[in-house]
Backbone as numpy.savetxt, mean C-alpha at the origin, in Angstrom:
# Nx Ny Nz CAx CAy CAz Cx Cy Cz
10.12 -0.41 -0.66 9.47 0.52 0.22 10.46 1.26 1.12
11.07 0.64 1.78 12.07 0.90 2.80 13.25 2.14 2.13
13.72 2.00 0.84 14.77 2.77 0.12 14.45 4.05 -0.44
13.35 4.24 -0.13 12.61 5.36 -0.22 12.81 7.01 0.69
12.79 6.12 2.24 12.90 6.75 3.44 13.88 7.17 3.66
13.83 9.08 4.00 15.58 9.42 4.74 15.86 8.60 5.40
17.55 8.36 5.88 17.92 7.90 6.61 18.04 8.50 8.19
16.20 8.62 8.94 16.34 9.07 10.04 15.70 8.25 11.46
16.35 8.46 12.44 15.53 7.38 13.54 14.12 7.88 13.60
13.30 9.19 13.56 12.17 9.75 13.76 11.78 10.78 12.66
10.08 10.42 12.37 9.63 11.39 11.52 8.84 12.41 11.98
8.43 13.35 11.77 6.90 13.96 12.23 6.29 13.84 11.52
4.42 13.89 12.38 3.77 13.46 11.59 3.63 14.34 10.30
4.17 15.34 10.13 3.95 16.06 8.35 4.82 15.75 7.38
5.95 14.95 7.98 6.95 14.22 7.14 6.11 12.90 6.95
5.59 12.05 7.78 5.06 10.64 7.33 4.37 10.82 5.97
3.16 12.15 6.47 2.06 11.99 5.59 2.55 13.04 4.71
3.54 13.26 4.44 3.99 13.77 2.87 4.74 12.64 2.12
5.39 11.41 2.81 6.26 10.40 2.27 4.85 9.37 1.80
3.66 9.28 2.65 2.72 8.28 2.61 1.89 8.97 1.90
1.70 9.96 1.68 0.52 11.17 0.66 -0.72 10.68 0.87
-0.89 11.20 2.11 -2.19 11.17 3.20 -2.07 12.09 3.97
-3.12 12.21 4.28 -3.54 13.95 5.27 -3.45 13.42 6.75
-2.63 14.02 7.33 -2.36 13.88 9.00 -3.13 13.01 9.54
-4.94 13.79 9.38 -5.80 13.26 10.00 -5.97 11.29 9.88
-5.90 11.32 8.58 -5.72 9.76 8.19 -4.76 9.20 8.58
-3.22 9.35 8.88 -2.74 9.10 10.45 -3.05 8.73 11.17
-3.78 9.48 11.95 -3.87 9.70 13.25 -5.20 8.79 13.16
-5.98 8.32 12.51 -7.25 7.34 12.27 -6.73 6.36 12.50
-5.42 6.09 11.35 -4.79 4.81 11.47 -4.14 3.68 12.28
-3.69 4.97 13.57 -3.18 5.14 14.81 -4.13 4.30 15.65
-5.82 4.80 15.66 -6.97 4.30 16.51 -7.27 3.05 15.53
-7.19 2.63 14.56 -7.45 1.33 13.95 -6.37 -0.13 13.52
-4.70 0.90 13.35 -3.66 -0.32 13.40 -2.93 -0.27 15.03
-3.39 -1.17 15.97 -2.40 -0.98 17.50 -0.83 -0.94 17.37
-0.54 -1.61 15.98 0.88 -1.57 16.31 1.45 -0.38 15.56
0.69 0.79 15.20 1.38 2.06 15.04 1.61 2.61 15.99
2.53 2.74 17.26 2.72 3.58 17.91 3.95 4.53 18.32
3.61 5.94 17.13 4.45 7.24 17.49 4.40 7.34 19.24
6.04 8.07 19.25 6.66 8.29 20.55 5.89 9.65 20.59
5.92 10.39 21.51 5.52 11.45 22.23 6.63 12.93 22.22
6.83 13.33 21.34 7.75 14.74 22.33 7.65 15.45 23.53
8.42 16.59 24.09 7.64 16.99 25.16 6.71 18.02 24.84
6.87 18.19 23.60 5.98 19.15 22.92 4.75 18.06 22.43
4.60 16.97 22.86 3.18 16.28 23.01 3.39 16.22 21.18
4.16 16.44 20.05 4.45 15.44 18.66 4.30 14.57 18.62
3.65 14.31 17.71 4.10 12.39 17.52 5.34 12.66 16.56
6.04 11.49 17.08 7.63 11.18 16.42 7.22 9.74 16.07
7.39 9.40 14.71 7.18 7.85 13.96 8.70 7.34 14.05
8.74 6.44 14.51 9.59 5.71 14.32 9.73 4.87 12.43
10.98 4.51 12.43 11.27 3.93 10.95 10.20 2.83 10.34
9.93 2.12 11.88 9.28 1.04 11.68 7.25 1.23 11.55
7.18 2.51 12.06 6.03 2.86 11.89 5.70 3.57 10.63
6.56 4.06 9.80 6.39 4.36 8.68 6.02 3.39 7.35
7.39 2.62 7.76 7.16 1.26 6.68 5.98 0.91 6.63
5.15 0.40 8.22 3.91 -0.44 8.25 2.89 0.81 7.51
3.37 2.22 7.52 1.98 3.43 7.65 2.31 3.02 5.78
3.11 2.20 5.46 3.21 3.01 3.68 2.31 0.98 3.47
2.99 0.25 4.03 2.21 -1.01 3.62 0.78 -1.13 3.95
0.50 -0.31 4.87 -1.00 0.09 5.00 -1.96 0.60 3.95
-1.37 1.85 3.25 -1.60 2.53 2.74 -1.79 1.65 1.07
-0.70 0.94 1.00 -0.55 0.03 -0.14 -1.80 -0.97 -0.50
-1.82 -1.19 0.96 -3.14 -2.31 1.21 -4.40 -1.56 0.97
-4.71 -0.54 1.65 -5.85 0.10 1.03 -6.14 0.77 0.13
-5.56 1.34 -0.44 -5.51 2.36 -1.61 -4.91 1.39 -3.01
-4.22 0.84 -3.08 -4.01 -0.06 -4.43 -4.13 -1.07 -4.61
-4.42 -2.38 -3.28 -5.19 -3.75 -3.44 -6.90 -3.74 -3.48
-6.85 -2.76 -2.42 -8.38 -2.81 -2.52 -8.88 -3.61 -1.03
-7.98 -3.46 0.01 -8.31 -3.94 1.25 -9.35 -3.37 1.96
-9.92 -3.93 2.95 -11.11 -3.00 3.89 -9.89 -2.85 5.30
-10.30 -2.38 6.07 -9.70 -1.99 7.29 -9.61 -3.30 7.73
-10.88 -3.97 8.22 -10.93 -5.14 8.40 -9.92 -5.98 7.94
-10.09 -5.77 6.66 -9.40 -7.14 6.25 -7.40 -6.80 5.84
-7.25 -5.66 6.21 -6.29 -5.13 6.49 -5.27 -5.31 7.84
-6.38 -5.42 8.68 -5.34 -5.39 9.65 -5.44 -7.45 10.33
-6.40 -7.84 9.84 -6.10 -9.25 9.37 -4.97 -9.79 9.18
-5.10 -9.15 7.84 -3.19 -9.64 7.32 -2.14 -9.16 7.78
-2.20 -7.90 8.33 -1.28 -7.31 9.36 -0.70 -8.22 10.38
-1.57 -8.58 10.69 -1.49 -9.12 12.24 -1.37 -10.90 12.20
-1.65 -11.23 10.65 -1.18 -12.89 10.49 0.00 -13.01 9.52
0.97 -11.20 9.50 2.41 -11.09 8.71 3.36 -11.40 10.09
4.29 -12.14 9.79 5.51 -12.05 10.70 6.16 -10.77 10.79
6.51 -10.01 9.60 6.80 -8.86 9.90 6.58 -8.14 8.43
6.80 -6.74 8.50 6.36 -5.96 7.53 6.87 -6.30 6.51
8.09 -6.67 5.98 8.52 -7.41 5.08 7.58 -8.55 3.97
6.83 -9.12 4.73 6.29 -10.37 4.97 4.63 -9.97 3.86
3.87 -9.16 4.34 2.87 -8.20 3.81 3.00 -8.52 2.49
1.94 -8.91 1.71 1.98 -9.18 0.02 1.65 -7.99 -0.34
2.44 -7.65 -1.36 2.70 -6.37 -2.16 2.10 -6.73 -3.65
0.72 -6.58 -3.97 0.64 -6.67 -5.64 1.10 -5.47 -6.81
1.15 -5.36 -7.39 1.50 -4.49 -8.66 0.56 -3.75 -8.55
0.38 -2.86 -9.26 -0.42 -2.07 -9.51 -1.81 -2.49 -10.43
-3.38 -2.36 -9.67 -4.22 -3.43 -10.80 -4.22 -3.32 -11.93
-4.10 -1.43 -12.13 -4.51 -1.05 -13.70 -3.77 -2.31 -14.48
-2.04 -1.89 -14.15 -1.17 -2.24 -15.51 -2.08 -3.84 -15.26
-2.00 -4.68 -14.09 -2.58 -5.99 -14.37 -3.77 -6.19 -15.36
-5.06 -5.61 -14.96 -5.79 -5.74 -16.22 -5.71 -5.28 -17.37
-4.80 -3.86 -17.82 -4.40 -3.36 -19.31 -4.04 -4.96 -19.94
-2.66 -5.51 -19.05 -2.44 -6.69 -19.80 -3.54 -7.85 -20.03
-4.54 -7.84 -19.26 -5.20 -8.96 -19.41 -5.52 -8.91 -20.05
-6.32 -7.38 -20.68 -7.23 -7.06 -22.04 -6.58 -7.19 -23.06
-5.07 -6.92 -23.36 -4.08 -7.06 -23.96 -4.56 -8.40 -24.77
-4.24 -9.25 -24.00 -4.30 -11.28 -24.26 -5.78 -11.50 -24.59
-6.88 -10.86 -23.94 -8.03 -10.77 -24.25 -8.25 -10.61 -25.30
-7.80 -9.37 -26.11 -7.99 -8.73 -27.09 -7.55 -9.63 -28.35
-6.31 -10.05 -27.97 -4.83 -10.68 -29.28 -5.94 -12.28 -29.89
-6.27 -12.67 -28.39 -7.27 -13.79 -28.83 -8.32 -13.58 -29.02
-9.35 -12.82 -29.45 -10.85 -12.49 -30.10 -9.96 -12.43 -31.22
-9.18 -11.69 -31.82 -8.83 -11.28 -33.47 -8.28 -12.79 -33.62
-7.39 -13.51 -33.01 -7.33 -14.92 -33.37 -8.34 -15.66 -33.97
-9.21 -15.83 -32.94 -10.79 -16.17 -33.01 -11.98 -15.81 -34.53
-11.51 -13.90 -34.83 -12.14 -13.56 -35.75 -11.55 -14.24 -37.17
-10.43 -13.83 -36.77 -9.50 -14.36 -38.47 -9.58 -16.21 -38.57
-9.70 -16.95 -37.43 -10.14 -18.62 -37.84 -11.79 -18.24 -38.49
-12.44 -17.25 -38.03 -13.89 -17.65 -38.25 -13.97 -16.86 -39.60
-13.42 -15.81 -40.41 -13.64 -15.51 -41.41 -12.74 -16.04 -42.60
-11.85 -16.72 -41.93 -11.33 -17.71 -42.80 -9.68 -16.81 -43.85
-9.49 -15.96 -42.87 -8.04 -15.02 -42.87 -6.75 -16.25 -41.86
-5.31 -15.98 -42.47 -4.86 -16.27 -41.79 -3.40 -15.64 -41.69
């Protein structure tokens, strides 16, 4: 996740949500639902993300959009991770169930060829 990110101390928010590919607004939601996102202020009243608010905005994002987390149960695990690091990262489900069906599949034709008496 982390090797992804320029190497900068601050983002704006149209850099986050082009690196996180989410619309500002969902940000700024995320902001009122995770406490420990908190962008600095410019004097131009910006939010400036820090490095560390990005990471958590992309493990967020990970959590809801490709595990299948609720907010709820999102910021749960958030908040019982030692640190962002820490956050379980699954694979992606598709490829997980393609393979399952995969093994699924290999054993029914096993199954067919003992029962028609092929080998």
């Amino acid at each position: 996740m982390p090797s992804q990110l320029p190497d900068k101390l601050y983002f704006k928010i149209g850099e986050v949500s082009k690196l996180a590919d989410v619309a500002p607004h969902v940000l700024r939601y995320w902001e009122s639902e995770f406490p420990t996102i908190k962008p600095k202020r410019a004097g131009s009243k910006q939010r400036l993300y820090r490095r560390k608010d990005v990471e958590l905005i992309l493990a967020i994002k990970n959590l809801l959009h490709r595990q299948g987390y609720t907010i709820a149960g999102a910021k749960k695990l958030i908040s019982e991770a030692e640190d962002i690091g820490s956050i379980p990262i699954e694979e992606d489900k598709s490829k997980i169930y393609s393979d399952r069906l995969g093994t699924i599949k290999d054993e029914l034709l096993e199954i067919s060829n003992l029962l028609n008496g092929d080998k």
